[in-house]
C-alpha positions, 0 to 999 in steps of 0.5 A: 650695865647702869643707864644714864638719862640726859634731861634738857632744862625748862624754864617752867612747865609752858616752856616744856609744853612749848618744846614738845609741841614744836618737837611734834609739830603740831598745831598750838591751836589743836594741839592732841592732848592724850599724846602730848600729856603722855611725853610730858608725863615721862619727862615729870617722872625723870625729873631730879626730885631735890628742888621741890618748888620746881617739881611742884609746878610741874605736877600741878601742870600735870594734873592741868593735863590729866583733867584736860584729857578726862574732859576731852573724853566727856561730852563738849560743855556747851556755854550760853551762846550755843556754842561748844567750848574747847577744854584746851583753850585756856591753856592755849591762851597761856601758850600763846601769852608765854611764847610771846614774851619768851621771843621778846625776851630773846630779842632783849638778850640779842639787842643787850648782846650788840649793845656791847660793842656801841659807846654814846657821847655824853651830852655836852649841853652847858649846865646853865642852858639845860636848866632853863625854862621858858617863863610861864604867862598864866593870862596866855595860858587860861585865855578862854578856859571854861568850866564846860571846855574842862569838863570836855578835856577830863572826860576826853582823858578819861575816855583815852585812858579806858580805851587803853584797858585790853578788854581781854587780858583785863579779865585775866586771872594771875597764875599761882602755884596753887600747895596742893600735894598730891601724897598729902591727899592721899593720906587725906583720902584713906583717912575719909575711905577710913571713916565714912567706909563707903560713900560716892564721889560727888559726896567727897568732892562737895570738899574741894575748894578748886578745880585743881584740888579736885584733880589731884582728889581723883589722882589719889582715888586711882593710886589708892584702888592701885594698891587695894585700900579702895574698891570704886563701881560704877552701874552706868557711864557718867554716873556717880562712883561710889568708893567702899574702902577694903580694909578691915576696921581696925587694922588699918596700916600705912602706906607708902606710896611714889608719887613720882609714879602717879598719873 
């Protein structure tokens, strides 16, 4: 008997977050990490391979998870107040920013909606009355105008102006889609175990530009110890893994590995 699965469609990879945090009720601020990772997993694994863009995202969330995950396993990072910081708060903040303005988006579509069903009169000001102005008397106007009164109205401007900047989200980076593809890293990978043959992993990522490549770095270490070209030992806990490659020199053949499957 063929079994069929019926997927709901997201918007993005936050409104999928969103619907499964409020599916399990949970608390946006501490939400449980390993759970919520593994249901967005198996939703990703589902997912129609044909639109590549939209896949993208969302494996690059994924591997947001999966390094959260890893970092809630180690011991909390403590930042120059003394205080310990939570590797979820980022991305709760961009929960939050994203609910925001998907209720404001629905409150647009509701008004757009009742909008259909008012009419408005046109204006009926007489064209002559509608272009008139009163004259200007620049005697009246710059009466007692001085330098000092100036430069008390500029800097009072520009204070209002400052006052406006979000002192937070003024420090807000923009979210980009960042191209990093987790079976070209793969393939990049075997090529390094290839040459070096045996090295540690703080030697390898000394290459990696961002965090994100540094995720799916060690996606594509796991998925290749997964399938026998890479052996990976560690003598004590948080120490470096060194990486010794299992294939013989010169016989070196391709793989063909699913990345739909990797986690």
């Amino acid at each position: 008997m063929e079994l069929s699965y019926k997927l709901e469609k997201f918007e993005g990879p936050l409104d999928l977050l969103l619907h499964l945090i409020e599916k399990n009720k949970v608390n946006i601020y501490d939400i449980p990490i390993a759970e919520i990772t593994d249901q967005y997993m198996e939703y990703v694994r589902q997912m129609d391979e044909e639109n590549l863009d939209v896949v993208s995202e969302f494996l690059v969330m994924a591997a947001t998870l999966l390094d959260i995950k890893a970092r809630m396993l180690l011991p909390k990072e403590v930042n120059e107040e003394g205080e310990e910081e939570d590797p979820r708060a980022e991305l709760v903040m961009r929960l939050l920013e994203y609910k925001k303005y998907r209720l404001m988006s629905e409150e647009l579509k509701d008004m757009e909606s009742g909008a259909d069903r008012v009419f408005y009169k046109d204006p009926t000001i007489p064209p002559a009355v509608k272009e008139y102005a009163e004259p200007v008397d620049l005697d009246k106007l710059l009466d007692g105008v001085t330098l000092t009164k100036l430069q008390k109205i500029f800097e009072s401007v520009m204070k209002r102006q400052q006052d406006k900047i979000d002192p937070v989200r003024s420090t807000f980076g923009t979210i980009k889609k960042d191209p990093v593809s987790l079976e070209d890293k793969i393939t990049s990978v075997l090529g390094y175990a290839r040459k070096h043959r045996k090295f540690s992993f703080r030697q390898m990522l000394e290459k990696q530009n961002d965090k994100t490549e540094v995720v799916v770095t060690f996606l594509a270490l796991l998925e290749l110890m997964k399938v026998g070209k890479i052996h990976l030992t560690q003598e004590h806990l948080f120490d470096d893994m060194c990486i010794e490659s299992l294939e013989p020199e010169g016989e070196e053949e391709d793989i063909a590995i699913d990345v739909t499957t990797a986690q």
